[in-house]
C-alpha positions in Angstrom: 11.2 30.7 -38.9 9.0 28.2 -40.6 6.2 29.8 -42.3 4.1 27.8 -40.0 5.8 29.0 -37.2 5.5 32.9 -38.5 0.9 32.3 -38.6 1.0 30.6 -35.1 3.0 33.1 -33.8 1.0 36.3 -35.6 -2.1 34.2 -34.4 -0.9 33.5 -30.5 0.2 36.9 -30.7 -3.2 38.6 -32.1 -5.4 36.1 -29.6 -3.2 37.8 -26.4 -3.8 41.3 -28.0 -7.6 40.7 -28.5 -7.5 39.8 -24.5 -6.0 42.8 -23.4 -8.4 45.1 -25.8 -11.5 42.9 -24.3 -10.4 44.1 -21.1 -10.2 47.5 -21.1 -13.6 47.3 -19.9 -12.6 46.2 -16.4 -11.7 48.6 -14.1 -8.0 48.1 -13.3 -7.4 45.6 -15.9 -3.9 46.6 -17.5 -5.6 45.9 -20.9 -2.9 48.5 -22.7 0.0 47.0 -21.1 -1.1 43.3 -21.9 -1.2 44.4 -25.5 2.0 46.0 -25.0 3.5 43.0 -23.2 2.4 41.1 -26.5 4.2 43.3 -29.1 7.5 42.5 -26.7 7.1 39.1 -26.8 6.7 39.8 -30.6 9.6 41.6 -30.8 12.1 39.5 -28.8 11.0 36.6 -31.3 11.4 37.7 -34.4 13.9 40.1 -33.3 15.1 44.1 -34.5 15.9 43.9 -38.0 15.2 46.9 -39.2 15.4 50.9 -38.0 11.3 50.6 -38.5 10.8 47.7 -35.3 12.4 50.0 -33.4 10.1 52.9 -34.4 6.5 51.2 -34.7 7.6 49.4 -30.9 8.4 52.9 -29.7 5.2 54.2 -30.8 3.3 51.0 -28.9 5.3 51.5 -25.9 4.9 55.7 -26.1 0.5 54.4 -26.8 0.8 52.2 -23.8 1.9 55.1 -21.2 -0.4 57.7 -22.5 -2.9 55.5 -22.5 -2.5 54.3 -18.9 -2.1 58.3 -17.6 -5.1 59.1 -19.6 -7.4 57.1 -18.2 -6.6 59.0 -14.5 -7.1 62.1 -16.1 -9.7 62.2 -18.1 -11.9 60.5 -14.5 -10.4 63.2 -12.6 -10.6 65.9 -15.3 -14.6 64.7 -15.6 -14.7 65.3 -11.4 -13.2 68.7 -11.9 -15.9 70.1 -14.3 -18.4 68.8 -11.8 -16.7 71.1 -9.3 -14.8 68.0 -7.0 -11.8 69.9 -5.2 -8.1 67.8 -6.4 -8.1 66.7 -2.8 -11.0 64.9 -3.1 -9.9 63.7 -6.2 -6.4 62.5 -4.7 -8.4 60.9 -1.9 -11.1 58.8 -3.8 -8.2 57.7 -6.4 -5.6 56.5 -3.3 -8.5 54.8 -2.0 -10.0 52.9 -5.1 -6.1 51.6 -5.6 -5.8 50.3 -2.2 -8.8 48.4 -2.2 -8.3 47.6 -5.4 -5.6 45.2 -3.6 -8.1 43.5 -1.3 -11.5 43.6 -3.8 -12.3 43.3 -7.4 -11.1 46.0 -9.8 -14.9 46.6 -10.0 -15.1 46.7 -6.2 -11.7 49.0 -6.4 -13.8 51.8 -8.6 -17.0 51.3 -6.3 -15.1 52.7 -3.3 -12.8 55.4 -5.4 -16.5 56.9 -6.5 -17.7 56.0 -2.7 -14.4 57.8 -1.2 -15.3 61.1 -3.5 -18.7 61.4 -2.7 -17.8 61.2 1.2 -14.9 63.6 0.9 -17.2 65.7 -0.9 -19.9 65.6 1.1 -18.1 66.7 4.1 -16.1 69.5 2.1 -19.3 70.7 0.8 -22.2 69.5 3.0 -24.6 68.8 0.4 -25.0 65.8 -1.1 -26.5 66.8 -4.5 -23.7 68.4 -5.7 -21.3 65.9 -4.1 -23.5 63.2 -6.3 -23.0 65.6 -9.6 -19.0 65.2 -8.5 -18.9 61.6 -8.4 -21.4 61.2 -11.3 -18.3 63.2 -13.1 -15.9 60.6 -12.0 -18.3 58.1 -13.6 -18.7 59.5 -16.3 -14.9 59.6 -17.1 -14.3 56.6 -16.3 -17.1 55.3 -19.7 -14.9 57.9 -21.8 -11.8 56.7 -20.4 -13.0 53.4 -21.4 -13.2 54.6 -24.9 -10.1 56.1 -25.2 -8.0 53.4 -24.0 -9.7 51.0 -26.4 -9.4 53.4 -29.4 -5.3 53.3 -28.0 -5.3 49.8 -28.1 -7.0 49.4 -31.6 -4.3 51.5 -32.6 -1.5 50.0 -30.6 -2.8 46.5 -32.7 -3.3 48.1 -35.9 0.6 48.8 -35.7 1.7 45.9 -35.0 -0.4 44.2 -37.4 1.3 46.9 -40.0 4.7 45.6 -38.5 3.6 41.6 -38.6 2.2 41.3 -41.7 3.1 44.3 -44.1 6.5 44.3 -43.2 
């Protein structure tokens, strides 16, 4: 490939990873996986040549999932602590990804932390500690926010290692 053709590519390439890191901050934006999609594209350009593309895409892709199931966990391990039951948990997650069809992604985490208080305040009937429950969930989801995007600065610094090191 034309040296030209190598920068515009790296460059095309970074500008679509720098997207998908931006919006990790959106609730139910597949930042991780738009970064991963990225590195593909990457790779089916400029092709497996060496027993190290295949490693440093592994890692990406193995980033990419535990990145994704992070995020649920660390919301739902944050509702736990607070003392939400897994049901309610289960509940307010199915619901957030349902709506999440027919609202925003923002609108999508508005009813998930909507559906746990409810569920919570009818398992527990008090609405203080079902508030301390869903301000858990909130809570998780800012930390979750963090972690994904330290993944996905990660995931980039790799295949900036594999772009322009290599």
């Amino acid at each position: 490939m034309a040296e030209f053709g190598i920068v515009f590519l790296n460059a095309l390439t970074f500008a679509i990873m720098l997207v998908g890191l931006l919006s990790l901050v959106i609730p139910g934006m597949p930042g991780l996986v738009v970064i991963w999609v990225a590195a593909l594209a990457y790779v089916l350009v400029t092709g497996f040549h060496a027993w190290w593309v295949y490693v440093i895409f592994g890692l990406i892709t193995l980033l990419m999932i535990g990145g994704n199931l992070a995020d649920n966990v660390i919301m739902g391990a944050n509702a736990r602590v607070k003392g939400a039951s897994w049901w309610a948990i289960g509940t307010a997650f199915l619901a957030g990804f349902i709506a999440s069809f027919f609202l925003t992604p923002i609108g999508g985490l508005l009813v998930m932390l909507a559906g746990l208080f409810l569920v919570e305040v009818v398992r527990l009937k008090n609405w203080r500690e079902a508030l301390d429950s869903t301000g858990g969930m909130a809570l998780g989801f800012g930390q979750a926010v963090l972690v994904r995007g330290a993944i996905g600065l990660v995931m980039i610094g790799l295949w900036a290692l594999w772009a322009l090191v290599f």
